[in-house]
C-alpha positions as CSV (number, residue, x, y, z in Angstrom):
1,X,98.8,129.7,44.6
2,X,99.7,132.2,47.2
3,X,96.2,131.9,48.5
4,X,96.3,128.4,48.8
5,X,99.2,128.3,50.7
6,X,98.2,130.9,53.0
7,X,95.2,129.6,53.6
8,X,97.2,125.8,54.2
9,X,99.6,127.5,56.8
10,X,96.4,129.1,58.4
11,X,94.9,125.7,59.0
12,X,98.4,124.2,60.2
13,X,99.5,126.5,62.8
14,X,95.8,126.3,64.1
15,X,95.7,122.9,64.2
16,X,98.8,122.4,66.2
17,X,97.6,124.8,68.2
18,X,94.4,123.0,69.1
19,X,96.8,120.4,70.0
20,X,99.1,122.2,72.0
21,X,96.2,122.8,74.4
22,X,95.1,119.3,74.4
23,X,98.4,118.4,75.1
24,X,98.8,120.5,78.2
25,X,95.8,119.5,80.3
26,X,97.2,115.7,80.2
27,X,100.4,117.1,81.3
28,X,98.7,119.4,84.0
29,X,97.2,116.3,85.3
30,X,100.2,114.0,85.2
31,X,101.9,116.8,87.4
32,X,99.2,117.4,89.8
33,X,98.6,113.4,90.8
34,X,95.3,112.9,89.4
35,X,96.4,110.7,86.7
36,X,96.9,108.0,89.7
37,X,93.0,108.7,90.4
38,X,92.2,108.8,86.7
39,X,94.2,105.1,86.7
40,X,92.0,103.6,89.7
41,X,88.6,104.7,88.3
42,X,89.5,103.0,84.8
43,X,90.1,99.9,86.8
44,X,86.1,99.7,88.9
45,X,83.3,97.4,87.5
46,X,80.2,97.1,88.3
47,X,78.3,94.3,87.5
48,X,73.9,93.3,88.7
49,X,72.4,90.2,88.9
50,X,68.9,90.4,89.9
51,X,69.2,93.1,92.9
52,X,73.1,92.0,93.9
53,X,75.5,94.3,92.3
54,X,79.2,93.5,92.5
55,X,81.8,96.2,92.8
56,X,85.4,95.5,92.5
57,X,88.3,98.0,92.3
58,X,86.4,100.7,94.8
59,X,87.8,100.0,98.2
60,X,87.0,103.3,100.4
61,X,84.9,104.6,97.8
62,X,81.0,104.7,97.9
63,X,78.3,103.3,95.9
64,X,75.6,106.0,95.4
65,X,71.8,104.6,93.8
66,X,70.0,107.3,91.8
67,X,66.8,107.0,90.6
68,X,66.0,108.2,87.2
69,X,64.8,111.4,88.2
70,X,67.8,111.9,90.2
71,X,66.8,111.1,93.5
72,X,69.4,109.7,95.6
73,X,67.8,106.1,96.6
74,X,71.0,104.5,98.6
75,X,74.8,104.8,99.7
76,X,76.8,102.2,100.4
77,X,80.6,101.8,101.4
78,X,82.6,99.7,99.6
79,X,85.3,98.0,102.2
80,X,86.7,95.9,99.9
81,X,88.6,95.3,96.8
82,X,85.5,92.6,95.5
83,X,82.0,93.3,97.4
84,X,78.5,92.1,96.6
85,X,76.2,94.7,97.8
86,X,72.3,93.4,97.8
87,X,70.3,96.8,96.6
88,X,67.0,97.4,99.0
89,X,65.4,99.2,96.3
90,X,62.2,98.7,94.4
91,X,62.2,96.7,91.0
92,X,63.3,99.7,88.2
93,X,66.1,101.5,86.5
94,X,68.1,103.2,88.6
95,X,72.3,104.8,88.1
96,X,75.2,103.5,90.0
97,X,77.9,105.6,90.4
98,X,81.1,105.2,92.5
99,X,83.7,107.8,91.7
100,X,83.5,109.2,88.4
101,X,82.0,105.3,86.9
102,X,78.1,105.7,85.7
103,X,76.7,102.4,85.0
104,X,72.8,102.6,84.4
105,X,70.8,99.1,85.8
106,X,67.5,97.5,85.7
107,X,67.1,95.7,88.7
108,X,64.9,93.1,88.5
């Protein structure tokens, strides 16, 4: 019985420890601003149709293109809050990222 509950307090105090330093990252970021940032990137989309992709929710930010193997194919600024941006690239699957979104496409 003792060894039970030793072994019960053990796994208790770890895990509020474990979530104790969960906890304090979140509140490292609230202090520090970047939950505002964390807040706007929630809010992008990206959307393709054929070889148009829309981006809303990126204003000032930029669209980059990666190929698969991770070449960088295109940039382009995004200077509004809704913008239809017609991709230049060959037919193929490709990564859009603007900020910390990741959205991988098939443009057609």
């Amino acid at each position: 019985m003792r060894k039970r509950l030793l072994i019960f307090a053990g796994l208790l105090s770890m895990t509020i420890a474990v979530s104790m330093h969960a906890a304090a990252p979140m509140m490292m970021t609230m202090e520090m601003g970047i939950a505002e940032q964390v807040e706007q990137e929630k809010m992008i989309s990206l959307s393709v149709e054929g070889n148009v992709v829309q981006v809303t929710g990126a204003t000032g930010m930029v669209l980059e293109v990666v190929s698969l193997t991770g070449r960088q194919v295109a940039t382009y600024k995004i200077d509004s809050p809704a913008q239809r941006i017609e991709l230049s690239v060959p037919k193929g699957c490709y990564i859009l990222k603007v900020g910390k979104v990741v959205r991988k496409v098939t443009i057609h």
